[in-house]
BAZA-901410 format. One line per field, with one value per residue (C-alpha): residue number from 0; chain; x, y, z. Coordinates in nm, 2 decimals, always signed. Layout:
<rs>
num c(NUM / ...)
chaine c(A / ...)
u c(X / ...)
v c(Y / ...)
w c(Z / ...)
</rs>
This chain:
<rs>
num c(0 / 1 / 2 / 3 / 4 / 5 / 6 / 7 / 8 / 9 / 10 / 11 / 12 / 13 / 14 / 15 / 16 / 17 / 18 / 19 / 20 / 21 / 22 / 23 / 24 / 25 / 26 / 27 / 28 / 29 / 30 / 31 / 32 / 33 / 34 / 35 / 36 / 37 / 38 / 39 / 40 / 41 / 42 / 43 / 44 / 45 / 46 / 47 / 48 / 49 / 50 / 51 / 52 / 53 / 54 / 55 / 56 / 57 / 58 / 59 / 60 / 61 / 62 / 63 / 64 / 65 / 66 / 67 / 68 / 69 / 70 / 71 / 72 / 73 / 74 / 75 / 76 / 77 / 78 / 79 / 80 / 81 / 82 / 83 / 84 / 85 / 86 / 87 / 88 / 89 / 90 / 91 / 92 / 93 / 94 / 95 / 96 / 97 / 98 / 99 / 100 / 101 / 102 / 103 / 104 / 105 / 106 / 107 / 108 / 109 / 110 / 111 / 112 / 113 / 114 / 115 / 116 / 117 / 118 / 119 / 120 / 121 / 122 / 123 / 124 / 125 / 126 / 127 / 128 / 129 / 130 / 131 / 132 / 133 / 134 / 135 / 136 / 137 / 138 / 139 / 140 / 141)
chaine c(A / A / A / A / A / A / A / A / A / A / A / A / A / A / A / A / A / A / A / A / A / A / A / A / A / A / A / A / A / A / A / A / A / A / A / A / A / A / A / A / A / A / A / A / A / A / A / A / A / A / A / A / A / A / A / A / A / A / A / A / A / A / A / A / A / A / A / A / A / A / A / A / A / A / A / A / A / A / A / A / A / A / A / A / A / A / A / A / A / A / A / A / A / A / A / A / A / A / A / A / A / A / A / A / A / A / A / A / A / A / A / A / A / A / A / A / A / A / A / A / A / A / A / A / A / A / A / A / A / A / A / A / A / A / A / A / A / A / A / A / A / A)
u c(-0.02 / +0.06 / +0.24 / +0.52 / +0.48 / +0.60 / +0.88 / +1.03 / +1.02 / +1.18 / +1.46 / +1.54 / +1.56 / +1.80 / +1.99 / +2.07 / +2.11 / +2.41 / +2.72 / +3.06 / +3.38 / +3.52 / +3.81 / +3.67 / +3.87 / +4.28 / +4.46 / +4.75 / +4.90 / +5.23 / +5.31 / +5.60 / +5.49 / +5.24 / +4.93 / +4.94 / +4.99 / +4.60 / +4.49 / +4.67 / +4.42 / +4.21 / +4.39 / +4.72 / +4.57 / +4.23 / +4.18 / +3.83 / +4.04 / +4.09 / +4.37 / +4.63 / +4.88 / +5.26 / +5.38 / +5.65 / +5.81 / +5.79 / +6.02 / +6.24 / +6.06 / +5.73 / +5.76 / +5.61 / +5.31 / +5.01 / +4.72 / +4.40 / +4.22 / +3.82 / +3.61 / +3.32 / +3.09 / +3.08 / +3.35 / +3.63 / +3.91 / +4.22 / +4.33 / +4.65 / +4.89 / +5.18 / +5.42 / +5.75 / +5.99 / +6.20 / +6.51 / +6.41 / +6.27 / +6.32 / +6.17 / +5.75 / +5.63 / +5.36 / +5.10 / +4.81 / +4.48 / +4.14 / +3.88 / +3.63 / +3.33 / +3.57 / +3.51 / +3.80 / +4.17 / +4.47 / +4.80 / +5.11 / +5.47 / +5.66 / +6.03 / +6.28 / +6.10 / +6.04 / +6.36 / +6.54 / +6.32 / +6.24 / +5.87 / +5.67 / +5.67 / +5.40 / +5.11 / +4.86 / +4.52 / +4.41 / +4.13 / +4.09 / +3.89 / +4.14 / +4.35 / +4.14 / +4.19 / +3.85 / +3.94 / +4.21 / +4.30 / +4.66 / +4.86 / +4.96 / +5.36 / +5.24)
v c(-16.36 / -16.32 / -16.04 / -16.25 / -16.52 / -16.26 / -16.07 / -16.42 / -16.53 / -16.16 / -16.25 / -16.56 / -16.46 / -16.17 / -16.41 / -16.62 / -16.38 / -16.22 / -16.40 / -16.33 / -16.35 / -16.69 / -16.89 / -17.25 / -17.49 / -17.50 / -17.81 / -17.85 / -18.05 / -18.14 / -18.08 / -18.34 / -18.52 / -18.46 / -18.66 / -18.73 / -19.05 / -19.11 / -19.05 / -19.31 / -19.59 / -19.35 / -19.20 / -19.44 / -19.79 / -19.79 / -20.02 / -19.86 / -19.52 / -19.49 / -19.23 / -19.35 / -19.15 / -19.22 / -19.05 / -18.80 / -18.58 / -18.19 / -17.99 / -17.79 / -17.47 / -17.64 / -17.84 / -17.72 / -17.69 / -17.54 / -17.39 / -17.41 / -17.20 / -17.13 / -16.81 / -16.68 / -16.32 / -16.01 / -15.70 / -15.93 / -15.71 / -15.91 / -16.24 / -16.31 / -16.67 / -16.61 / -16.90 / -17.02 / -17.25 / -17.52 / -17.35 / -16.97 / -17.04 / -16.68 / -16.49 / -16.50 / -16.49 / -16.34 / -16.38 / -16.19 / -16.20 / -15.94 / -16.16 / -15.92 / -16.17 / -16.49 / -16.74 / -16.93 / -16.87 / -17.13 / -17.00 / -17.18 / -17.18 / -17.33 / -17.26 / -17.07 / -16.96 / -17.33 / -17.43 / -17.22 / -17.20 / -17.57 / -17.71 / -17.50 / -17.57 / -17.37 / -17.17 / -16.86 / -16.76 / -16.40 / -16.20 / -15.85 / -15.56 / -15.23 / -15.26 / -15.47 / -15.87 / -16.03 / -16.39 / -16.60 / -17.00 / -17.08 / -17.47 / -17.59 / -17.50 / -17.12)
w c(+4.87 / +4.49 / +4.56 / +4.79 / +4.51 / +4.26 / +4.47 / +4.58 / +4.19 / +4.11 / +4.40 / +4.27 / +3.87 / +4.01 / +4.24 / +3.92 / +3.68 / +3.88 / +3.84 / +3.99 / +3.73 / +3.79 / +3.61 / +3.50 / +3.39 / +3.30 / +3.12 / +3.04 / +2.79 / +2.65 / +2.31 / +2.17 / +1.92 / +1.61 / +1.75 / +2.12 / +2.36 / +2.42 / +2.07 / +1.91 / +1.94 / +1.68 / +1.47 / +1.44 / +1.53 / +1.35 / +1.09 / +1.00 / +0.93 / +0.54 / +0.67 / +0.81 / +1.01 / +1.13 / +1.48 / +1.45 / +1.71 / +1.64 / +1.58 / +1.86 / +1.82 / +1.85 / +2.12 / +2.47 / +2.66 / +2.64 / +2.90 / +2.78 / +3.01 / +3.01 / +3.28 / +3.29 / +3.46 / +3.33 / +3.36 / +3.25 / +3.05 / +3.10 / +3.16 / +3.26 / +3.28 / +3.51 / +3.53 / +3.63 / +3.47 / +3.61 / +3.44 / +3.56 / +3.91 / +4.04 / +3.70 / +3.66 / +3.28 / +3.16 / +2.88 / +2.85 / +2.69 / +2.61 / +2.60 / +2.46 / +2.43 / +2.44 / +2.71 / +2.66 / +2.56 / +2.50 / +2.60 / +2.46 / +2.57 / +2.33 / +2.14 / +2.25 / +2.55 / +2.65 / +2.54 / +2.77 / +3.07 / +3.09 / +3.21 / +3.42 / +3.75 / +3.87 / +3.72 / +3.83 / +3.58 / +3.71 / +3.56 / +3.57 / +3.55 / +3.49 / +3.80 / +4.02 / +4.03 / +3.99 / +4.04 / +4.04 / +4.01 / +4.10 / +4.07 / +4.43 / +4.42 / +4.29)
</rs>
């Protein structure tokens, strides 16, 4: 009987220990001004604040958006953002990223590359191992 005990206690360690690669979470945000819409109540508006701060809009070359994007398992070598803009709807950019022991990675597109392309319109996070696709997380018009 405490042998079944321990096997079943050895199969369940095992069974949690074991992970497939997975890609979490991915925000997006829009980068247009300095400090952003729903932090204003805390760092613009607070009268406890010894700091106080004034909006301003970035610059050109600054302004865009940024992925934020967070995975986890073992074997992971690459991850990869493919995206297309509104302005380049038939051309798919890449950025890429070795994690090495990173669990999370923020990918900006921002400047000229924003500036000509336009928003992004659709999105695909992809992680690899050499050649072979592990997982993937894609936005609904990908």
């Amino acid at each position: 009987m405490q042998l079944i005990i321990s096997f079943c206690l050895l199969v369940v360690l095992c069974a949690c220990q074991t992970s497939t690669p997975r890609v979490g979470a991915v925000w997006m945000t829009h980068r247009k001004q300095v400090i952003n819409e729903g932090d204003t109540a805390l760092f613009i508006n607070s009268r406890a604040s010894f700091v106080q701060l004034s909006n301003q809009s970035l610059p050109a070359e600054k302004q865009g958006e940024e992925f934020y994007v967070s995975w986890s398992g073992p074997g992971i070598e690459l991850v990869k953002l493919e995206y297309r803009q509104v302005g380049r709807p038939d051309q798919i950019a890449v950025q890429q990223f070795a994690p090495g022991k990173a669990r999370s990675h923020s990918f900006p597109v921002v400047g000229k590359e924003r500036q000509q392309g336009g928003a992004i319109s659709s999105w695909r996070v992809s992680l690899w191992h050499g050649d072979q696709l592990l997982a993937e997380k894609k936005s609904s018009l990908w």
